[in-house]
C-alpha beads as a LAMMPS data file, in Angstrom:
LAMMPS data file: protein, C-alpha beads

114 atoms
113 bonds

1 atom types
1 bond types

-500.0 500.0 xlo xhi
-500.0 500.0 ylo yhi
-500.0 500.0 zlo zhi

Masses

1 110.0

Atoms # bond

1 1 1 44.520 21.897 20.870
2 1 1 44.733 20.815 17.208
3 1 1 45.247 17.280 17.952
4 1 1 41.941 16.585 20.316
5 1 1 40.055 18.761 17.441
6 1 1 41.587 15.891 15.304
7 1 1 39.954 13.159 17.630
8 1 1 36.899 15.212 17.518
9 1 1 36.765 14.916 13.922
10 1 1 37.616 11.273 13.599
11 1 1 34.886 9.826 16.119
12 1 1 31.960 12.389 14.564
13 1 1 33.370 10.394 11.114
14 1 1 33.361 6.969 12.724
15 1 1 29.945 7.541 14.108
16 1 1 28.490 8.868 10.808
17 1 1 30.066 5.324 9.318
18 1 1 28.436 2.958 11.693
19 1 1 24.928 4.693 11.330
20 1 1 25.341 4.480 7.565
21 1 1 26.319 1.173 8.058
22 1 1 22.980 0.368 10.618
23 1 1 21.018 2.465 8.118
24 1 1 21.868 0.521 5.063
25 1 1 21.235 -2.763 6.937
26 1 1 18.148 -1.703 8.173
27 1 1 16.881 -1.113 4.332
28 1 1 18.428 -4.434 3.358
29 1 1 16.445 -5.902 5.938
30 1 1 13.048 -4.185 4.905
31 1 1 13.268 -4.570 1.382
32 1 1 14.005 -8.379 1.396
33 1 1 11.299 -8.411 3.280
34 1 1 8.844 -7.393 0.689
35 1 1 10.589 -9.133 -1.636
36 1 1 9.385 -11.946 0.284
37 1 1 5.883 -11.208 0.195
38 1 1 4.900 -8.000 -0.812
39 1 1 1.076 -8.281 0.162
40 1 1 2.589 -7.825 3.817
41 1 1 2.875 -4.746 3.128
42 1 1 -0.343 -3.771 1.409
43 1 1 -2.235 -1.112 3.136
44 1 1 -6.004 0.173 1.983
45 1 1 -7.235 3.562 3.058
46 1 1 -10.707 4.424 1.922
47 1 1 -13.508 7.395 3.621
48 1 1 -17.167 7.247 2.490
49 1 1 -18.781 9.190 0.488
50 1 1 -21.962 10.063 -1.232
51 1 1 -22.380 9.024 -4.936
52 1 1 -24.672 11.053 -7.108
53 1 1 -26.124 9.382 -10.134
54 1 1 -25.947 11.280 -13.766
55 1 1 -27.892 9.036 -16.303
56 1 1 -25.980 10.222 -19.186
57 1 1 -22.667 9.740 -17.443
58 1 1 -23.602 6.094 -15.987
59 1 1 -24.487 5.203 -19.448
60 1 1 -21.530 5.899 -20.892
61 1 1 -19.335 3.929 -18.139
62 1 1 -22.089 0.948 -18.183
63 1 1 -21.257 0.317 -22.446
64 1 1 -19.701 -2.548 -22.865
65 1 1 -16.701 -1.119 -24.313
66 1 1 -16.090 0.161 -20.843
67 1 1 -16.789 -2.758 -19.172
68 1 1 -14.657 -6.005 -18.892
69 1 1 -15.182 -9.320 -17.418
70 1 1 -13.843 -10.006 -13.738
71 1 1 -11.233 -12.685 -13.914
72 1 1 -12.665 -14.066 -17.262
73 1 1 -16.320 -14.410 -16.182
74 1 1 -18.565 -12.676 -18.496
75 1 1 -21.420 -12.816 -16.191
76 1 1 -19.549 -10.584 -13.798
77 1 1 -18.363 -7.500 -15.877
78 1 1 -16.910 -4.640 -13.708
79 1 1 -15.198 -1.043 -15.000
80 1 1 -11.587 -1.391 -16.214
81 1 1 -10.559 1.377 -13.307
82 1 1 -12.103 -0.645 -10.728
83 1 1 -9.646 -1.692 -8.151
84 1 1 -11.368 -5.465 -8.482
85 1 1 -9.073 -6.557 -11.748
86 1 1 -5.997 -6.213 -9.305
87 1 1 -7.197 -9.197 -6.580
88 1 1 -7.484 -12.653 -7.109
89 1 1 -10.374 -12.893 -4.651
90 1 1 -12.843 -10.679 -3.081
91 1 1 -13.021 -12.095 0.600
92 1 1 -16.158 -12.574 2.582
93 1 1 -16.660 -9.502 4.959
94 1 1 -16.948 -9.780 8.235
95 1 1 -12.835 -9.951 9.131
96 1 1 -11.888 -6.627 9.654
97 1 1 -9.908 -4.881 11.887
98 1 1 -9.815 -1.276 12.172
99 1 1 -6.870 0.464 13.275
100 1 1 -6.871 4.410 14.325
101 1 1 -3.236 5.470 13.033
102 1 1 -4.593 8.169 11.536
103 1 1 -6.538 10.908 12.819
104 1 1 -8.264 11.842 9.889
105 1 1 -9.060 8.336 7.935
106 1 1 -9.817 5.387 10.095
107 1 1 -7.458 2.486 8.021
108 1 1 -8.779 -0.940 7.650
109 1 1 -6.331 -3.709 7.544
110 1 1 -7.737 -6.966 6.681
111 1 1 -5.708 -10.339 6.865
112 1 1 -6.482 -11.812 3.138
113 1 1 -6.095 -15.636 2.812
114 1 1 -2.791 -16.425 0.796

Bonds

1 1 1 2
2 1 2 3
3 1 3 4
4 1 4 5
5 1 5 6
6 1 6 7
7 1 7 8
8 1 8 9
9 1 9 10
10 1 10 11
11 1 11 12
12 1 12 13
13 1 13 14
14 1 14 15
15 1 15 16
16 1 16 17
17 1 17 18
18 1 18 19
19 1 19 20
20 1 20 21
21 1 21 22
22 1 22 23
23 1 23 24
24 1 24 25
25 1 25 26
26 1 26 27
27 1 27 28
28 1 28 29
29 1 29 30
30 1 30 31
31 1 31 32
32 1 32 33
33 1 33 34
34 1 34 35
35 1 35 36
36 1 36 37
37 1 37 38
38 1 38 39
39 1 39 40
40 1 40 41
41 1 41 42
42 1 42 43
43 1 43 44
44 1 44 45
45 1 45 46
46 1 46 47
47 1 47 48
48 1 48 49
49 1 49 50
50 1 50 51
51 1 51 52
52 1 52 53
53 1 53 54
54 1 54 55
55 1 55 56
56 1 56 57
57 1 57 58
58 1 58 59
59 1 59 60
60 1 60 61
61 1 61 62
62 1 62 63
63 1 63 64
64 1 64 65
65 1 65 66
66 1 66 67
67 1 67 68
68 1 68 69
69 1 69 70
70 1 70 71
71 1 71 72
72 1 72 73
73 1 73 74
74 1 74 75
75 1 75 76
76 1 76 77
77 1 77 78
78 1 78 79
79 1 79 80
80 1 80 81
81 1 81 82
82 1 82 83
83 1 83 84
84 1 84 85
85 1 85 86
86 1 86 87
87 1 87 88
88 1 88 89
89 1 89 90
90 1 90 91
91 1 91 92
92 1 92 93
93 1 93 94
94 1 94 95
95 1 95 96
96 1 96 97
97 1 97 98
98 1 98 99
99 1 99 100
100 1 100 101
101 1 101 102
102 1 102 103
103 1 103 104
104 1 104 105
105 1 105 106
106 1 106 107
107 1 107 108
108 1 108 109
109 1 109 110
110 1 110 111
111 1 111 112
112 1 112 113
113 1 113 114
């Protein structure tokens, strides 16, 4: 019957609207959120490794044209690629907490003081 394929049609529509509608709130929601504070949402995901030492390569990266000073203290020069010139602070270890979300990789999530 034409007019309960009609029907049919309008509710699939109607439902597709109000999970647009839940959708779109949901990522209003989530990015206010980090607009809020976006270190919330800051995850670090690191796996060791072994580090082998080329003396012609390490002096190269230790000139100090590579080097630059760690939130203006000369006595503390690190590489400009190190991940170090993005924090404020480097936190005393020892407050860690491991989660195991991901099989591979454990992830450490650390609380940083604000």
């Amino acid at each position: 019957n034409m007019w309960h394929e009609a029907r049919k049609q309008e509710r699939k529509i109607r439902g597709m609207m109000v999970d647009y509608k839940k959708r779109s709130e949901r990522r209003r929601l989530y990015y206010r959120r980090i607009k809020a504070d976006p270190t919330q949402f800051l995850r670090i995901q690191g796996a060791s490794c072994k580090i082998y030492v080329e003396e012609d390569a390490a002096e190269i990266q230790s000139a100090a044209s590579a080097l630059m000073p760690w939130q203006g203290n000369r006595s503390n020069m690190i590489d400009r690629f190190d991940v170090r010139a993005n924090l404020d602070i480097i936190p005393e270890p020892g407050n860690f907490l491991i989660s195991s979300e991901l099989s591979e990789n454990a992830v450490i999530d650390q609380k940083m003081p604000v």
